[in-house]
Kinemage of the C-alpha trace (Angstrom):
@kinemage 1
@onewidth
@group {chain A} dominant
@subgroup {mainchain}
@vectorlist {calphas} color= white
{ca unk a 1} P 80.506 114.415 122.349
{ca unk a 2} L 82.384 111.265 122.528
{ca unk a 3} L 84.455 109.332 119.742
{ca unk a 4} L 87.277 106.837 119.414
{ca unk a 5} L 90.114 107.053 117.292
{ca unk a 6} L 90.853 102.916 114.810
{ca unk a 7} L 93.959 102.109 116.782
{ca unk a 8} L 97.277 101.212 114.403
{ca unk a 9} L 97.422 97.559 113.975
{ca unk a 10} L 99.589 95.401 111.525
{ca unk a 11} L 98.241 92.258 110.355
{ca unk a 12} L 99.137 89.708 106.841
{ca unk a 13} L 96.114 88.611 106.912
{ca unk a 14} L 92.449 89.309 108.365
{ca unk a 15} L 92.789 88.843 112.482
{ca unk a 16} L 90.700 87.862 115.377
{ca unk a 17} L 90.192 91.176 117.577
{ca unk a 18} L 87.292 92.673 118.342
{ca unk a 19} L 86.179 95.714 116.882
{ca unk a 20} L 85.383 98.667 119.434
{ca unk a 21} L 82.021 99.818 118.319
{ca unk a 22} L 81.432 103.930 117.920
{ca unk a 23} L 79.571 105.495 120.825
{ca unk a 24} L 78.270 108.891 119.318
{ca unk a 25} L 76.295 111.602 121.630
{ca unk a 26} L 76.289 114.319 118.995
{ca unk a 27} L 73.510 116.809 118.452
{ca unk a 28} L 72.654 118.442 115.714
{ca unk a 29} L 74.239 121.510 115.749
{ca unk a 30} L 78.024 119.793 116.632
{ca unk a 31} L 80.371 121.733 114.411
{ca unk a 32} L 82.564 119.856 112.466
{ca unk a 33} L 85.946 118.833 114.392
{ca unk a 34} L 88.565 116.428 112.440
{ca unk a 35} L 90.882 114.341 115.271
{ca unk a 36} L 93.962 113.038 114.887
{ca unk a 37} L 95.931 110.592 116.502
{ca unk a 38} L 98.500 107.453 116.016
{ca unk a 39} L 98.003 108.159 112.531
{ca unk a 40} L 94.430 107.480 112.311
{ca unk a 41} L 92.174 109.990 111.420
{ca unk a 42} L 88.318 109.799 112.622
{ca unk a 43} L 85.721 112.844 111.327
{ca unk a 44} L 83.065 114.182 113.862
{ca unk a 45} L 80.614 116.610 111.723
{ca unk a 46} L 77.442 118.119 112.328
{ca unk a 47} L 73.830 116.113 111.616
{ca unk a 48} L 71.182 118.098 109.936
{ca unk a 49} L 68.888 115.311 109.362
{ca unk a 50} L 65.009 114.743 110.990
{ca unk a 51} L 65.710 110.974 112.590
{ca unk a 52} L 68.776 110.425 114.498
{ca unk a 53} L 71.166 107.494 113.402
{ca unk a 54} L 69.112 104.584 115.189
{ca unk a 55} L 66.026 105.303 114.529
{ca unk a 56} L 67.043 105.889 110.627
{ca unk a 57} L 68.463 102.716 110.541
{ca unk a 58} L 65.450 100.784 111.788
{ca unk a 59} L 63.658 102.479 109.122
{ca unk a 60} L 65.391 100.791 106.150
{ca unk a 61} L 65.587 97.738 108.496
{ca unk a 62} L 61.813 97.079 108.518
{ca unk a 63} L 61.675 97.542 104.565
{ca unk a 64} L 59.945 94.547 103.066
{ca unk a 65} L 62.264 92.358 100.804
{ca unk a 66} L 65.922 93.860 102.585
{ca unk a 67} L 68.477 91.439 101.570
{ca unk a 68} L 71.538 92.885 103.345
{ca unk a 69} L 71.815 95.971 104.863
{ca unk a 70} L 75.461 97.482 105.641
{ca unk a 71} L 75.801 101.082 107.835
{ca unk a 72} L 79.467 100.248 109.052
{ca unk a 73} L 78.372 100.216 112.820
{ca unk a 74} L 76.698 96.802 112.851
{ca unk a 75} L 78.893 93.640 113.594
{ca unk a 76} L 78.804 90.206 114.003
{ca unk a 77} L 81.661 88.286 114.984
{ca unk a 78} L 85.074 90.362 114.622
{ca unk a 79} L 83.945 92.161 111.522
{ca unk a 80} L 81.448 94.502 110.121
{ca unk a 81} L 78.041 92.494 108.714
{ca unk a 82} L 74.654 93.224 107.275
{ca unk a 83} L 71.248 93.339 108.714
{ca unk a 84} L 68.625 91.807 106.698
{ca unk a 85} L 64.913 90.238 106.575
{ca unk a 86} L 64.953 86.723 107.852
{ca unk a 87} L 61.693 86.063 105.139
{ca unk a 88} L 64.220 86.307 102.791
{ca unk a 89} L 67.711 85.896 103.853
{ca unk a 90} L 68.904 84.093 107.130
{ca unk a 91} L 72.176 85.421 107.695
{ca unk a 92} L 74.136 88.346 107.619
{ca unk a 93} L 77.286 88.986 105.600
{ca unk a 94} L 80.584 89.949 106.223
{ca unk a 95} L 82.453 93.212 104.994
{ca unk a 96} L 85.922 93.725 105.067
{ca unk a 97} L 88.700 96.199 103.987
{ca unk a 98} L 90.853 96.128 100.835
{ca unk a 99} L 93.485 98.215 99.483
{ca unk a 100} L 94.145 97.431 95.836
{ca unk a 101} L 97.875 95.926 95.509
{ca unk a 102} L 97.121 93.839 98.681
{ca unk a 103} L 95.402 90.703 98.332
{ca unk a 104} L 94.651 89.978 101.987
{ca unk a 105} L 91.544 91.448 103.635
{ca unk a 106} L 91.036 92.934 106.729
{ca unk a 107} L 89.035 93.891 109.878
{ca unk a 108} L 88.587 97.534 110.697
{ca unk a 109} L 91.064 96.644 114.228
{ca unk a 110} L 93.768 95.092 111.934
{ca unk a 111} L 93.878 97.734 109.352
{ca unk a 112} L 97.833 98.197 108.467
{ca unk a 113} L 98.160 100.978 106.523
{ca unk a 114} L 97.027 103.813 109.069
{ca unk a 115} L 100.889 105.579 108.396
{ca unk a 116} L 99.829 106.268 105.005
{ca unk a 117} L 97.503 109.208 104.462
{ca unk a 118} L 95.981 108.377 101.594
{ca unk a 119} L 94.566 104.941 103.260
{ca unk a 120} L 93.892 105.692 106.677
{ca unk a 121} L 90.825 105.108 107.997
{ca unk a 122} L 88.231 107.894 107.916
{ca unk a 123} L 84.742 108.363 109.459
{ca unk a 124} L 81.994 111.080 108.843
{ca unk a 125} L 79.283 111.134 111.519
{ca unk a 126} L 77.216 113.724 109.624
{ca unk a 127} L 75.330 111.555 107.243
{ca unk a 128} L 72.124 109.738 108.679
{ca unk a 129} L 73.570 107.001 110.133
{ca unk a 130} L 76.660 108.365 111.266
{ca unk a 131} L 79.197 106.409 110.258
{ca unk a 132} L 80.233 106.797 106.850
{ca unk a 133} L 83.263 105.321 105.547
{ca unk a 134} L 86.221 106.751 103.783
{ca unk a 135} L 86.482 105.386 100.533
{ca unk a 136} L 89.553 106.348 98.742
{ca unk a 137} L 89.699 105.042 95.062
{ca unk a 138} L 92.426 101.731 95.656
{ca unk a 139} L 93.505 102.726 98.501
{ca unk a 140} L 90.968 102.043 101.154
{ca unk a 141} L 87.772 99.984 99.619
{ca unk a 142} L 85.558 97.410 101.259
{ca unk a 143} L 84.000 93.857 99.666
{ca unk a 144} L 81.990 91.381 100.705
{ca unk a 145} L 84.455 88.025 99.396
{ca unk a 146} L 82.014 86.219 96.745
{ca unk a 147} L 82.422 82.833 98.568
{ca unk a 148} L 80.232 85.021 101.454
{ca unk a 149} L 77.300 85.421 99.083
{ca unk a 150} L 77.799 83.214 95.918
{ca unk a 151} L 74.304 81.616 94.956
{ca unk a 152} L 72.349 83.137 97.786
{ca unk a 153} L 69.580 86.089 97.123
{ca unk a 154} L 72.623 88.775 97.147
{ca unk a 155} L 73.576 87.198 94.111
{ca unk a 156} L 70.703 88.428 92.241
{ca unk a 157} L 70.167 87.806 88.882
{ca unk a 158} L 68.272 86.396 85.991
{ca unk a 159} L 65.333 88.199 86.103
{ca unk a 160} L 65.002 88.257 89.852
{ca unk a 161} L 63.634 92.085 90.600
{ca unk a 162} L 66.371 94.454 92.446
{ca unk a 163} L 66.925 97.064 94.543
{ca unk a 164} L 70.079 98.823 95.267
{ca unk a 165} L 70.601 101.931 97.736
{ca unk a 166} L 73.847 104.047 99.093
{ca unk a 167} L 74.016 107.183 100.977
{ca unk a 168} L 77.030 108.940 100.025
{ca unk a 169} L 78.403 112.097 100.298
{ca unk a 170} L 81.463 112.374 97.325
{ca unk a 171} L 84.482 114.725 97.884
{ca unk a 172} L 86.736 114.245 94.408
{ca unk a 173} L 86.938 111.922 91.983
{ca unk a 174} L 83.506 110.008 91.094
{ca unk a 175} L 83.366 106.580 89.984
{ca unk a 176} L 81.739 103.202 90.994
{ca unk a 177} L 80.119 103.113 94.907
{ca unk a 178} L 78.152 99.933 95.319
{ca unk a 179} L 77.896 96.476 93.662
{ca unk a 180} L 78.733 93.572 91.650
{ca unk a 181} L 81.120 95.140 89.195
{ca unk a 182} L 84.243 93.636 87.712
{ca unk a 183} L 85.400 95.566 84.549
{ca unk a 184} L 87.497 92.650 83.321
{ca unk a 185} L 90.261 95.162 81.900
{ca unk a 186} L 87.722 96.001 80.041
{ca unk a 187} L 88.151 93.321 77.402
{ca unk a 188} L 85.032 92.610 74.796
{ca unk a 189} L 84.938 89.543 76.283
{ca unk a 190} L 85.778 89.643 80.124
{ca unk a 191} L 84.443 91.005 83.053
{ca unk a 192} L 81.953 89.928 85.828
{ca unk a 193} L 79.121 92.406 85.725
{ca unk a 194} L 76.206 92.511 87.440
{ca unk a 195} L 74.813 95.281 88.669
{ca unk a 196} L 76.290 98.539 89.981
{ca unk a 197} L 75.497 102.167 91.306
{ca unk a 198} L 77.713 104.999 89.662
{ca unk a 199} L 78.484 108.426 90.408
{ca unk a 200} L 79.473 110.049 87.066
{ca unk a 201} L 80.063 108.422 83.786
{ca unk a 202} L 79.192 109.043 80.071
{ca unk a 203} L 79.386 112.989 81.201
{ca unk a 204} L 76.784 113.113 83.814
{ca unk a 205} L 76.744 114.213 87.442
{ca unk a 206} L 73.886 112.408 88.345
{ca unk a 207} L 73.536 108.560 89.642
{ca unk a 208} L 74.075 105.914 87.035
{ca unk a 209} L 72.345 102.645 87.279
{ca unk a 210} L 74.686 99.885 85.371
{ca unk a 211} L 73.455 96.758 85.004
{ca unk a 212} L 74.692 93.562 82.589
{ca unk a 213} L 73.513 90.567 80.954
{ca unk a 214} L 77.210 89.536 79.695
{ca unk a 215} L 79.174 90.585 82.480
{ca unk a 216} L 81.690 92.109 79.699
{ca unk a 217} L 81.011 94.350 76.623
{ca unk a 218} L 77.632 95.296 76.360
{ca unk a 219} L 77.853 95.151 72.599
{ca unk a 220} L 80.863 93.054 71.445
{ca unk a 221} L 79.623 93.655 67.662
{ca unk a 222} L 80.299 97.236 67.706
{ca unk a 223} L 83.721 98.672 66.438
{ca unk a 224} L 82.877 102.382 67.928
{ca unk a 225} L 84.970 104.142 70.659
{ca unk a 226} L 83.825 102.699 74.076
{ca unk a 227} L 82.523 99.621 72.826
{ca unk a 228} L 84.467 97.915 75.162
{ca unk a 229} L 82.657 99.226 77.986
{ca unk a 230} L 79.540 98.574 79.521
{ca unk a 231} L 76.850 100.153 77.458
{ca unk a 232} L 73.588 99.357 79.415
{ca unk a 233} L 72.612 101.733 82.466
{ca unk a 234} L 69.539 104.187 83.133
{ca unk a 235} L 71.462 107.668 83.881
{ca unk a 236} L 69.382 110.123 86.150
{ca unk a 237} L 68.642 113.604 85.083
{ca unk a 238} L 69.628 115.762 87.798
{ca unk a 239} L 73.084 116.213 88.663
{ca unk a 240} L 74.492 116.995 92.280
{ca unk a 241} L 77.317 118.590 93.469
{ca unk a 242} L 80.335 116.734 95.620
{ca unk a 243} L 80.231 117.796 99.418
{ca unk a 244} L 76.238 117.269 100.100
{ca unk a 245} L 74.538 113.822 101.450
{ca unk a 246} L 72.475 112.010 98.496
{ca unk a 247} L 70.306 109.062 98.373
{ca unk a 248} L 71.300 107.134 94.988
{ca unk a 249} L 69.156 104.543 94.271
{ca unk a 250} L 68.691 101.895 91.377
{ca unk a 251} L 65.689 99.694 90.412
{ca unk a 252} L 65.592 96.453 87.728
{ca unk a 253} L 61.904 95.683 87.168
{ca unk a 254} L 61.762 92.642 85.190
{ca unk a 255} L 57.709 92.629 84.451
{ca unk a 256} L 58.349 96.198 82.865
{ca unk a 257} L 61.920 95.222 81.637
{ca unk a 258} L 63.707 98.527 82.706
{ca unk a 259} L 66.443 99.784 84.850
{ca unk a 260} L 65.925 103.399 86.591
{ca unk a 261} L 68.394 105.486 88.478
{ca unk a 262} L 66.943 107.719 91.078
{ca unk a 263} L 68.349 110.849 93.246
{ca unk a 264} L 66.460 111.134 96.817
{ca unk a 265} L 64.017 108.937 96.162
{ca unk a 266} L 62.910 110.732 92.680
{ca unk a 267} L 63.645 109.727 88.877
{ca unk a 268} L 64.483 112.555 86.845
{ca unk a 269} L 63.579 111.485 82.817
{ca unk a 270} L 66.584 111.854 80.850
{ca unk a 271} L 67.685 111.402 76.859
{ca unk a 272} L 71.237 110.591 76.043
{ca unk a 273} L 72.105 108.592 72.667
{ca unk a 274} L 74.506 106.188 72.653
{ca unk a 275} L 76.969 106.039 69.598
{ca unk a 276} L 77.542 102.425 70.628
{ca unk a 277} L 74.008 101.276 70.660
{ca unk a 278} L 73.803 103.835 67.384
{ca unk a 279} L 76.294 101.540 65.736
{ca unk a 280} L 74.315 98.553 66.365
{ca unk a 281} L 70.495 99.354 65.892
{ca unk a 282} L 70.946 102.462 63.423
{ca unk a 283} L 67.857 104.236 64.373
{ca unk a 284} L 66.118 101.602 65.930
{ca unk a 285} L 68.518 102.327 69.034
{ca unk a 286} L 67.071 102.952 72.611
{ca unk a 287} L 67.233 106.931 73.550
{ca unk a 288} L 66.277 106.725 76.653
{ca unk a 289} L 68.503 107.091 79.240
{ca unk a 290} L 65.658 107.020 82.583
{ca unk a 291} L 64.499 104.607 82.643
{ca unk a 292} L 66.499 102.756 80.749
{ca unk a 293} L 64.899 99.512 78.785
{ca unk a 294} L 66.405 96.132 79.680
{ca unk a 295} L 65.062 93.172 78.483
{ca unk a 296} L 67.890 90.906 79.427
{ca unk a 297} L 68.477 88.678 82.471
{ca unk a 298} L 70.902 89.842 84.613
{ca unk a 299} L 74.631 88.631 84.452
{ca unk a 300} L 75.360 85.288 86.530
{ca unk a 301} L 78.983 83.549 86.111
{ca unk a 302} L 76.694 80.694 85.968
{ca unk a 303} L 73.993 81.778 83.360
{ca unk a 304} L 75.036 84.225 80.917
{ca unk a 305} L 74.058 86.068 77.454
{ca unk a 306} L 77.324 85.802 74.876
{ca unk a 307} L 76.989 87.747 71.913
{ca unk a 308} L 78.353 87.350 68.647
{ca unk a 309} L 80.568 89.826 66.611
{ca unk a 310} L 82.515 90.541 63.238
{ca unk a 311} L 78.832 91.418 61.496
{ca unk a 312} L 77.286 94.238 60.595
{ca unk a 313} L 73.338 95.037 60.640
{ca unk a 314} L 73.104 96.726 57.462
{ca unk a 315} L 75.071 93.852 55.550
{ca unk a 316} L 73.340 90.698 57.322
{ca unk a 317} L 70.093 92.278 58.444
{ca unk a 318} L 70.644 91.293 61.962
{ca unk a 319} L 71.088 93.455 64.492
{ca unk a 320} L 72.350 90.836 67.133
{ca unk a 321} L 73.206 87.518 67.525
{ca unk a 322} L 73.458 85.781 71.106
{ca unk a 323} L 73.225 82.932 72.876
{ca unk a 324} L 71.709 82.043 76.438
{ca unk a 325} L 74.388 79.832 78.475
{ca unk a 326} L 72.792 78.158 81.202
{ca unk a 327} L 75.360 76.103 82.842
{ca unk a 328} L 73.784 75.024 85.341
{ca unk a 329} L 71.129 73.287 83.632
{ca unk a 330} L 73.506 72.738 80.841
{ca unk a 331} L 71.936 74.182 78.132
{ca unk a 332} L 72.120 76.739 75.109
{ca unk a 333} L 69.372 78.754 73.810
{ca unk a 334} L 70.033 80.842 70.572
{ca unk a 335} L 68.311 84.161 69.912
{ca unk a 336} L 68.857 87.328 67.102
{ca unk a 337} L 67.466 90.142 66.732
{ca unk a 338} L 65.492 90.547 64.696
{ca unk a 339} L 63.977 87.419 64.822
{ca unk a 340} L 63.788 86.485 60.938
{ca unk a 341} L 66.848 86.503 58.763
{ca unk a 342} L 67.282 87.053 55.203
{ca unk a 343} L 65.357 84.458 53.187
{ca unk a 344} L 67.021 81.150 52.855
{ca unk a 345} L 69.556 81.834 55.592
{ca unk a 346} L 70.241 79.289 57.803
{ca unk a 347} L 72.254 79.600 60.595
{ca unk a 348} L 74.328 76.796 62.795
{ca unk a 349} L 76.249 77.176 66.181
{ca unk a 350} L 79.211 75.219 67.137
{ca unk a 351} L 80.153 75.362 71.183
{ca unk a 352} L 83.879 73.715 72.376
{ca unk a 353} L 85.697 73.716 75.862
{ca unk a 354} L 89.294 74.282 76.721
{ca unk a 355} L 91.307 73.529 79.515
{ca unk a 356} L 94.337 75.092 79.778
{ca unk a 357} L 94.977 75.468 76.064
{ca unk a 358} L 93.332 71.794 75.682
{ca unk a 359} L 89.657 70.949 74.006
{ca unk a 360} L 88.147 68.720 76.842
{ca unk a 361} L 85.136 67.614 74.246
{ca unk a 362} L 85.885 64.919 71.560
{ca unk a 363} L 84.552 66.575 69.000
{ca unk a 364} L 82.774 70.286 68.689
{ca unk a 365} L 78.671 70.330 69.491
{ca unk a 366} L 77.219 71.404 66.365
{ca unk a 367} L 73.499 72.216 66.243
{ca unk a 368} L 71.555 74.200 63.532
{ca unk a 369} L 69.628 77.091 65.503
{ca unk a 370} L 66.207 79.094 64.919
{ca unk a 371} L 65.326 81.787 67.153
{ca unk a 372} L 64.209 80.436 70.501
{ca unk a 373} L 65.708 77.026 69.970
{ca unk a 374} L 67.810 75.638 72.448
{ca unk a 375} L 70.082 72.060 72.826
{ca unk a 376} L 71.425 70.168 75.795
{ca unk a 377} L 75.217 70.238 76.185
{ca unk a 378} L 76.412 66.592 76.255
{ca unk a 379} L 77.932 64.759 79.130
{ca unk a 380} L 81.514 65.143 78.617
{ca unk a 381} L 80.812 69.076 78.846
{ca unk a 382} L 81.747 69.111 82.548
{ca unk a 383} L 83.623 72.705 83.013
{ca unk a 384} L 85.442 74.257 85.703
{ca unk a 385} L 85.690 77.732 86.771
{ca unk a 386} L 89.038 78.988 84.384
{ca unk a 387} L 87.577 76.846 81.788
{ca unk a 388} L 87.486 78.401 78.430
{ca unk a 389} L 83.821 78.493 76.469
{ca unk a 390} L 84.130 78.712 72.645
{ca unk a 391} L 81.468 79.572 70.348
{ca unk a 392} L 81.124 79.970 66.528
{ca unk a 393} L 78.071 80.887 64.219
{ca unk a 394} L 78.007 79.708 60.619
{ca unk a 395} L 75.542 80.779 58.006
{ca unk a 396} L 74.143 79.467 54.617
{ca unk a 397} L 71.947 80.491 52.125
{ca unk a 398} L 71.443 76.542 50.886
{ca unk a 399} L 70.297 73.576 52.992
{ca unk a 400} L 74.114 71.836 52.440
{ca unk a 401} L 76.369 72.478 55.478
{ca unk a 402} L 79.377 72.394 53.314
{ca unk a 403} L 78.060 75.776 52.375
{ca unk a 404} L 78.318 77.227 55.404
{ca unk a 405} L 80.627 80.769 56.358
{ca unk a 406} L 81.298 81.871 59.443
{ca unk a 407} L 79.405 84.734 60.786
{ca unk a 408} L 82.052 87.116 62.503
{ca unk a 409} L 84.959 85.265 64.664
{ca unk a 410} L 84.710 82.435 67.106
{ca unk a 411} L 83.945 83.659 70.235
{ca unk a 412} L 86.012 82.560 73.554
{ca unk a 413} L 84.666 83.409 77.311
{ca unk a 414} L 86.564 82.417 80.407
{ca unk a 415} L 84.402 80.801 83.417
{ca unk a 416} L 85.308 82.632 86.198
{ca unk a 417} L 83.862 82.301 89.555
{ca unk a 418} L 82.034 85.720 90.169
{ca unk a 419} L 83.045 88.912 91.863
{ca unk a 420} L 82.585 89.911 95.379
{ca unk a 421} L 80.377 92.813 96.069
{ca unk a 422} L 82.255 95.686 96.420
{ca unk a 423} L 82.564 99.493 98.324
{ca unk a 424} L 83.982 102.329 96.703
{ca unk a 425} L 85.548 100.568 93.849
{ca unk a 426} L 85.249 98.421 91.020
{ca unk a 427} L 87.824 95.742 90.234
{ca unk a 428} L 89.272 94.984 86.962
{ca unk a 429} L 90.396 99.053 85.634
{ca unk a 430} L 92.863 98.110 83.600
{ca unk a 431} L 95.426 96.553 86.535
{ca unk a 432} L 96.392 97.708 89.604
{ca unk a 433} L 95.995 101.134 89.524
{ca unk a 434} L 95.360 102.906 92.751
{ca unk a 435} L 94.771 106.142 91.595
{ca unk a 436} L 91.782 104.921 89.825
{ca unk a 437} L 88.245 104.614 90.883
{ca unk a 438} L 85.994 106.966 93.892
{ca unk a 439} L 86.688 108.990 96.286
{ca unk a 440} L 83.767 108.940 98.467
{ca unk a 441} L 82.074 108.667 102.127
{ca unk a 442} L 79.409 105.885 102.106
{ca unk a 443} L 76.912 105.817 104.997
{ca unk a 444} L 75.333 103.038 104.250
{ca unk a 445} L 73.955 100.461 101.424
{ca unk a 446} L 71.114 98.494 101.136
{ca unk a 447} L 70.267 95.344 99.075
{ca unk a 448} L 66.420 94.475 98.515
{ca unk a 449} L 64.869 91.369 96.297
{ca unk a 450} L 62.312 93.423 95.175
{ca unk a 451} L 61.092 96.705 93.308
{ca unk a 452} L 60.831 99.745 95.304
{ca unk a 453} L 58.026 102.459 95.052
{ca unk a 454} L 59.250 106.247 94.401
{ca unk a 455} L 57.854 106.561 97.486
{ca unk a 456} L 59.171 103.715 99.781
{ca unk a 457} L 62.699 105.176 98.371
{ca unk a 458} L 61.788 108.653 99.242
{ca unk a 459} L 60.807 107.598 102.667
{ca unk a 460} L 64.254 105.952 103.069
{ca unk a 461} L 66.306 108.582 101.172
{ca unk a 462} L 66.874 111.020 104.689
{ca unk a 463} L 67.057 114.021 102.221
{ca unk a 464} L 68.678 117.224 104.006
């Protein structure tokens, strides 16, 4: 057996040396060895898995539909990069590493914190690639900047179908692994969700499949404890333990609307109520948990579902309010749920931009709304990402607007530019807190632009 040890560099910024790549001659019954030197710490273990390393990877590899395929061995350039399908993708794209309170990124040969235990640069060769990464919660982390990706088919959403895959092996504290996941602070109103695998939340073990059409609260309405959060995610039934290799996997179907979380290649049904959704619905609320029905589009900073709040169902009748924003077409659709209101209701939406504290528009758009309607947002509407969207909803039980109440409080979301795909943890917990977030080995993840079978996953999942 051969390995290298990440030599010590210092660098501001990301650098322009080439990474050594790994040269592994292991055999399956290598017993695990941990070297250390220079302050960089590189972990040989034992394989107990049927394909060796190459031959796994070639297997995802010739998947149908692989947008971008990362197994921390691959480069292009100075810098780790993805493989991919060229029918559906033409280039790779770039990962590099991030600790939390440092805003520059960095190549694996320019990595400056390797003095500092809790960031130095780890490798476990036992998984079924061989070279899993150390992720360490803020301290060591890996993204793929948004400017790599924005607007090409890894920024999947709308109701473009989705697979997402990691092979991970957890060894403390579980949290977020793979995705498109800014928490925003977790403000009702913030946040750049997309989509996201999970290794532990809302009391499980077992892999969580998160998934947004806001990109902040779920359900912005609700007053109950967590309704900050997230709500929307298909949780798997069977829990794992930390120290042990496992597949997670996530599908969004959009012609059967639902979101399922699966462990080695398998969904395990699951029922968990949600007091959140509770809150909303009453008893018309989802229950379960895998899959998970989703009958939004996904999360784009571009095109995005804003919900209404300050209402409640069992005053108004409604159980939701929202509107479609499609910026890039410039146009807003209204929706509610359900569809008719209380007789002789009429409802009107008001939509305003700011600019640094300023209103950009003359004068407020102002459009009485049905279910399903939608307007064109007028010419002087021309926002920029930190632009501020405002939105009101008025109601009135006679045909004179001077009747009209406001349903709830105006509604303000920022346009932000959206968030890079990250490994081993999500952005936006509440500041810079290192402490926060996964501590995990990740093998590999995989991207695909379409639905996987149960058993094209299972094929893939390498299960030991």
């Amino acid at each position: 057996m051969r390995f290298f040890v990440e030599p010590a560099h210092s660098a501001d910024a990301v650098t322009h040396v080439k990474h050594p790549m790994m040269d592994d001659t292991r055999s399956p019954g290598t017993a695990t060895r941990a070297v250390t030197a220079c302050g960089a710490v590189l972990m040989l273990a034992s394989s107990v898995f049927a394909l060796n390393p190459e031959e796994a990877k070639k297997k995802v590899a010739a998947m149908p539909g692989l947008v971008a395929f990362w197994d921390f061995e691959y480069t292009e350039g100075e810098t780790w990069s993805s493989r991919f399908d060229p029918r559906v993708v033409d280039r790779g794209f770039p990962v590099y590493l991030r600790r939390l309170d440092d805003p520059h990124r960095y190549i694996p040969a320019n990595w400056p914190y390797q003095q500092d235990e809790r960031s130095q640069l780890m490798y476990d060769t036992s998984g079924p690639f061989g070279r899993a990464l150390r992720c360490n919660r803020g301290y060591v982390f890996a993204e793929v900047p948004r400017e790599e990706f924005d607007q090409t088919p890894l920024d999947i959403h709308g109701r473009t179908p989705l697979t997402l895959v990691a092979w991970v092996k957890f060894y403390g504290d579980r949290h977020f692994v793979a995705g498109i996941w800014d928490e925003g602070d977790w403000g009702k109103y913030s946040g750049r969700r997309q989509f996201a695998l999970f290794g532990g939340l809302f009391g499980s073990q077992g892999v969580i499949a998160h998934i947004s059409a806001t990109g902040a609260a779920s359900f912005p309405q609700s007053t109950a404890p967590g309704s900050q959060y997230a709500r929307m995610r298909a949780v798997d039934g069977a829990a794992f333990p930390n120290g042990r290799w496992v597949c997670m996997a996530m599908t969004f179907d959009p012609h059967s609307q639902t979101v399922t979380a699966y462990r080695n290649g398998r969904a395990t049904p699951h029922v968990l109520p949600d007091p959140v959704i509770l809150s909303v619905y009453g008893d018309a609320a989802p229950r379960e948990a895998n899959p998970f029905p989703f009958t939004w589009p996904i999360y784009s900073p571009r095109s995005f579902i804003l919900k209404f709040n300050g209402y409640n169902y069992t005053e108004s009748g409604v159980y939701e309010h929202w509107l479609e924003v499609d910026l890039e077409n410039r146009r807003i659709t209204y929706g509610r749920n359900p569809p008719r209101s209380q007789s002789g209701t009429k409802y009107r939406v008001t939509i305003n931009l700011f600019r640094d504290g300023r209103q950009i528009l003359p004068r407020p758009v102002s459009v009485p709304v049905e279910p399903g309607s939608s307007f064109p947002l007028p010419d002087e509407f021309n926002w920029q990402w930190g632009d501020e969207l405002e939105a009101a909803l008025y109601e009135s039980k006679a045909e004179a607007d001077h009747s009209a109440q406001p349903v709830g409080t105006p509604v303000r979301r920022a346009l932000l530019f959206g968030a890079p795909f990250t490994f081993g943890r999500a952005l936006g917990l509440g500041g810079i807190h290192l402490d926060k977030g996964t501590q995990v080995w990740i093998d590999g993840v995989a991207v695909f632009n379409r639905v996987l079978s149960p058993s094209e996953l299972e094929a893939i999942a390498f299960a030991n």
